[in-house]
C-alpha positions in Angstrom: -32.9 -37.3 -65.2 -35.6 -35.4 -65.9 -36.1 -31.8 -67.7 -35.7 -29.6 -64.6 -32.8 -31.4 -63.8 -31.1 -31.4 -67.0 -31.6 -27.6 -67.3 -29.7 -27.2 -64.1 -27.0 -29.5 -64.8 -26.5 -27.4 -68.2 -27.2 -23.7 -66.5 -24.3 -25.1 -63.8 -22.0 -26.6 -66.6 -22.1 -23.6 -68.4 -21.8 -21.3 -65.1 -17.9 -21.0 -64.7 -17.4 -19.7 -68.5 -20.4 -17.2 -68.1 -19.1 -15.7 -65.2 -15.2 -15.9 -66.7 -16.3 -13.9 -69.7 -18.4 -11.6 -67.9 -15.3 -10.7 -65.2 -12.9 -10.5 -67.7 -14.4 -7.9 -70.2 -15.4 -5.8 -67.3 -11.6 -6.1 -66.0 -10.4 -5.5 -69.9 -12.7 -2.1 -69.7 -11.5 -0.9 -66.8 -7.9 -1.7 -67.8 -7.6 -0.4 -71.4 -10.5 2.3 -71.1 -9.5 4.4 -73.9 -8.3 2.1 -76.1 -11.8 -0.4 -75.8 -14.1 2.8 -75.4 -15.1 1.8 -79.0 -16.4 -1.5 -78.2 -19.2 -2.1 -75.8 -18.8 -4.3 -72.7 -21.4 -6.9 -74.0 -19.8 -7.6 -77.2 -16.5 -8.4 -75.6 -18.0 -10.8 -72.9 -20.6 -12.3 -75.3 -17.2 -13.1 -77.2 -15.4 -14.0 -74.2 -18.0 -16.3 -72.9 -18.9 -18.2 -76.0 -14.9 -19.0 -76.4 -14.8 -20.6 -72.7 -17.7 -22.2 -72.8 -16.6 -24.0 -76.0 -13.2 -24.7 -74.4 -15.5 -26.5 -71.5 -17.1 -28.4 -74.1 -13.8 -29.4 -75.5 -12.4 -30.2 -72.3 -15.4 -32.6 -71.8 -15.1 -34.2 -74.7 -11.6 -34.6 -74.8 -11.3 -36.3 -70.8 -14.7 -37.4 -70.7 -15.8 -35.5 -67.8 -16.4 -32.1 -66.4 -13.5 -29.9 -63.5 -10.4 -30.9 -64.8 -7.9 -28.3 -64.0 -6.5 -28.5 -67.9 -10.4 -27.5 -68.9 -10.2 -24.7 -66.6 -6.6 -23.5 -68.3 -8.0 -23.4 -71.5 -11.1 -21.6 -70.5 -9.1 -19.0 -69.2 -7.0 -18.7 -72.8 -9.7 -18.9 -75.1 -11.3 -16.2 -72.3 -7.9 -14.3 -73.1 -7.7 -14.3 -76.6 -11.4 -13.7 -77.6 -10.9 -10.6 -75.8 -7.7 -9.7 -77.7 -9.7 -10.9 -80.6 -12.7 -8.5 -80.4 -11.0 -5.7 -78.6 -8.0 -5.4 -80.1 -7.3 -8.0 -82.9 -8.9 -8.0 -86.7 -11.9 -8.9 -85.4 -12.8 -5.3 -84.0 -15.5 -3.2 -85.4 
């Protein structure tokens, strides 16, 4: 594999908890405007996609390979609760 290629891979590994975090802190502002109109959109999905994207790394380590549906569970709940986390839990500013 060469470099081009391993950057893609990555960029497209990476892909489904980018776009998670992004969609969900954007649906967490429009939900809960007043009480997030403290916290800016980028924090909570820089949050939210860092958690998923380590839940897909976890999900790869722990069954060896990438797309299993319990990877994609936990993506979505470490998705959830970094948003709780920086929006409304002790870790907001």
């Amino acid at each position: 594999m060469g470099l081009l290629d391993a950057f893609w891979h990555l960029l497209n590994f990476f892909a489904p908890a980018a776009g998670v975090g992004l969609f969900a802190s954007l649906l967490a502002k429009g939900f809960w405007r007043r009480e997030l109109a403290s916290v800016h959109w980028t924090r909570l999905a820089a949050s939210a996609g860092l958690a998923a994207g380590a839940a897909s790394l976890a999900g790869l380590v722990a069954f060896g390979r990438d797309g299993r549906m319990a990877t994609y569970a936990a993506l979505v709940v470490a998705s959830a609760l970094a948003l709780w986390w920086s929006g409304f839990g002790p870790g907001r500013k």
